[in-house]
C-alpha positions in Angstrom: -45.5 -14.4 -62.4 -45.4 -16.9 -60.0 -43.1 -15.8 -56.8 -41.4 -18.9 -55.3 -42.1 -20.1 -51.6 -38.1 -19.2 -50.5 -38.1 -15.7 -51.9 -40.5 -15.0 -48.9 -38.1 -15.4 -46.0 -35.0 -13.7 -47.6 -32.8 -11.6 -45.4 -33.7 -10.3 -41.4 -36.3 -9.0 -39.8 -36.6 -5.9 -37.4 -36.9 -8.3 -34.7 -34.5 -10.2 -35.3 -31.4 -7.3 -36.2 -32.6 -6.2 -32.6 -32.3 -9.5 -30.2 -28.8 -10.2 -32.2 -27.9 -6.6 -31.1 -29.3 -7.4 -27.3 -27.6 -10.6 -27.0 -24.3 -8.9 -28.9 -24.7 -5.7 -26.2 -25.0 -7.7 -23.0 -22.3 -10.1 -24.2 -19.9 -7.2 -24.7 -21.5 -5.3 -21.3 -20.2 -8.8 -19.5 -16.7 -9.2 -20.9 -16.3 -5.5 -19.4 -16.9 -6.5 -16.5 -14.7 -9.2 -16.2 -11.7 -6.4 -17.7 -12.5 -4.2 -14.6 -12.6 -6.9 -12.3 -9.4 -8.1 -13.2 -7.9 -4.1 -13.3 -9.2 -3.6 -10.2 -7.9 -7.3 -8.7 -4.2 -6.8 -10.3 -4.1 -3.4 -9.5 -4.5 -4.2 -5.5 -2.3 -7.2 -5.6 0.0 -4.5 -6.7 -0.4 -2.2 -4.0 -0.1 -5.2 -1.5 2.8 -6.1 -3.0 4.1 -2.7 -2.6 3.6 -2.5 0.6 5.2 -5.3 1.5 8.3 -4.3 -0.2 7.6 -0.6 1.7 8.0 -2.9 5.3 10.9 -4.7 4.2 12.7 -1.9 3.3 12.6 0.0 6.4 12.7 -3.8 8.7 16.3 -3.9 6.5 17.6 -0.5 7.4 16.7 -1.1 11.1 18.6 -4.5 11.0 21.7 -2.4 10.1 21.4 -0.1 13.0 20.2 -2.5 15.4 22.0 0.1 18.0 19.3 2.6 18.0 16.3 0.1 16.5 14.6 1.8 19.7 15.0 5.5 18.0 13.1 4.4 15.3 9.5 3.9 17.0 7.0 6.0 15.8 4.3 4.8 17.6 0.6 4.4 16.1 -2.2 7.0 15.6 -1.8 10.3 14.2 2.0 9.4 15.1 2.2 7.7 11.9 4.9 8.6 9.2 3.2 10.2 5.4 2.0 13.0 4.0 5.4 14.8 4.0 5.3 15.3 7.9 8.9 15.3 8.3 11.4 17.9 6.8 14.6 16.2 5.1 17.4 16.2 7.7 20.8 17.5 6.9 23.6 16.2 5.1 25.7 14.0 7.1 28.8 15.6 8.9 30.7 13.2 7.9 31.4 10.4 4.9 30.0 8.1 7.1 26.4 9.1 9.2 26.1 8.6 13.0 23.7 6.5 14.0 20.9 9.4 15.1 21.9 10.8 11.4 21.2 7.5 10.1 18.2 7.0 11.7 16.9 10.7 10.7 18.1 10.1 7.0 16.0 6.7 7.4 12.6 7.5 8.4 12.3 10.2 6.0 13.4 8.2 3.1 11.0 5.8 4.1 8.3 8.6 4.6 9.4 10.0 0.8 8.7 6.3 -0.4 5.5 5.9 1.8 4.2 9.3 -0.2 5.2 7.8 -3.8 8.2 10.0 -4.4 10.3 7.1 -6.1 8.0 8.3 -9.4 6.9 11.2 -10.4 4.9 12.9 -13.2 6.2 15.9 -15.2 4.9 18.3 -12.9 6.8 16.7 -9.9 4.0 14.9 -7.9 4.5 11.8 -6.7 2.7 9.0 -8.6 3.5 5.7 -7.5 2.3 6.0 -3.8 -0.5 4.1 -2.2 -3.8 6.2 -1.7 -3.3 8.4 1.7 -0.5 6.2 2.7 0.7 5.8 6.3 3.2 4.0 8.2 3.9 2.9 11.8 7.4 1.4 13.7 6.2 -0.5 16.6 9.0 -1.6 19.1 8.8 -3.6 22.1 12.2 -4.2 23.9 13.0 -7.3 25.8 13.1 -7.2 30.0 16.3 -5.6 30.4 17.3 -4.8 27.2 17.0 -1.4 25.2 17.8 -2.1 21.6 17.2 -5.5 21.4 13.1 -7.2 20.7 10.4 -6.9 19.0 9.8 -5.0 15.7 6.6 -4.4 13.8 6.1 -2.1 10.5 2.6 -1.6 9.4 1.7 0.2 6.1 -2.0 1.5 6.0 -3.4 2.3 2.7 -6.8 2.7 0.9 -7.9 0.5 -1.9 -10.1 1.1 -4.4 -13.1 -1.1 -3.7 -14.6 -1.5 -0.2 -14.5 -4.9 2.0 -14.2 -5.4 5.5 -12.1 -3.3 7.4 -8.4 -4.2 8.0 -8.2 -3.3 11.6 -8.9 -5.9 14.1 -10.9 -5.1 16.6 -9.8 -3.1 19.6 -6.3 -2.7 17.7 -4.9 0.8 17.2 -4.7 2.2 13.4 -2.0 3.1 11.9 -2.9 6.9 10.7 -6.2 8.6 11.2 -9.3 8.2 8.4 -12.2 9.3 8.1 -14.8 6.8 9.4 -16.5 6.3 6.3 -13.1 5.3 4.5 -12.9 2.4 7.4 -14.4 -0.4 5.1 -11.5 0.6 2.0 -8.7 0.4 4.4 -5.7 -2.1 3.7 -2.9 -2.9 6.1 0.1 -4.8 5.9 1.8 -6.0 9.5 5.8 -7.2 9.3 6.9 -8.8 12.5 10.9 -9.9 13.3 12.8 -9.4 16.7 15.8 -6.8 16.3 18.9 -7.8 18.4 21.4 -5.4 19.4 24.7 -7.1 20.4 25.7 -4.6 22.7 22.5 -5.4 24.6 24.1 -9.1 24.6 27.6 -7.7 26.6 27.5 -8.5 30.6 
């Protein structure tokens, strides 16, 4: 019997079955690259974003007690609000808070938000927080004035992937790190001028 030509080269060879399966591998090893690119990318557009929104919100509740916007400096450094470093004030007296009260009630809600406690998992830890969060109220009042200048809010997180670090040079951090965190550290700066119209009164 006299096998034909074609019947020769029927079906794969070794060889081949195993550069299909490299090409295949490397292919898939690529597109999972780009997935955890883009996690990683979204995920710290997110936490700038939160931040963000973490300045606003405390820049807001300042603007509505502009009469004691100097109370609310925390300076920079190990002065920095997070990590639960200050106890929840007391209930105000009153239906309405006085402004220290205010102010108290204030910086620890922000602290509480600052530490993630907006969400939390069902054993009560806070979830939703930037990594080692910190945050800084810088104020600078005006010649003559005591209420009444300028305002900035800085949140200092760290990301999950390392880059330069945030801090300009010669500028003091917000929080204290450990030096080789430096390069993962992210930082958001909010600047406004807080008037006080009792500042404004001859």
């Amino acid at each position: 019997m006299i096998s034909h030509p074609r019947d020769r080269h029927r079906g794969f060879s070794m060889i081949e079955v195993l550069v299909t399966v490299t090409v295949i591998s490397i292919g898939m090893l690529g597109i999972a690259g780009l997935l955890l690119g883009a996690q990683r990318s979204g995920q710290a557009s997110f936490q700038r974003t939160h931040a963000v929104a973490l300045a606003s919100d405390l820049m807001e509740r300042i603007r509505a007690n502009p009469g004691s916007a100097g109370d609310y400096e925390t300076g920079l450094g190990a002065a920095a609000l997070g990590g639960s470093s200050l106890d929840e004030p007391a209930a105000c007296a009153a239906t309405i808070c006085t402004a220290p009260e205010t102010v108290a009630r204030d910086l620890w809600e922000w602290e509480s938000k600052l530490d993630g406690a907006s969400t939390l998992d069902p054993e009560d830890n806070p979830i939703s927080g930037l990594i080692q969060a910190r945050g800084c109220i810088d104020f600078t009042p005006d010649a003559g004035m005591t209420n009444s200048g300028q305002l900035r809010v800085i949140v200092s997180w760290l990301g999950l992937s390392e880059t330069s670090d945030a801090l300009q040079a010669a500028e003091v951090a917000c929080g204290v790190i450990d030096d080789a965190d430096t390069r993962f550290r992210r930082q958001v700066v909010l600047s406004t001028i807080i008037i006080d119209p009792e500042d404004l009164v001859p």
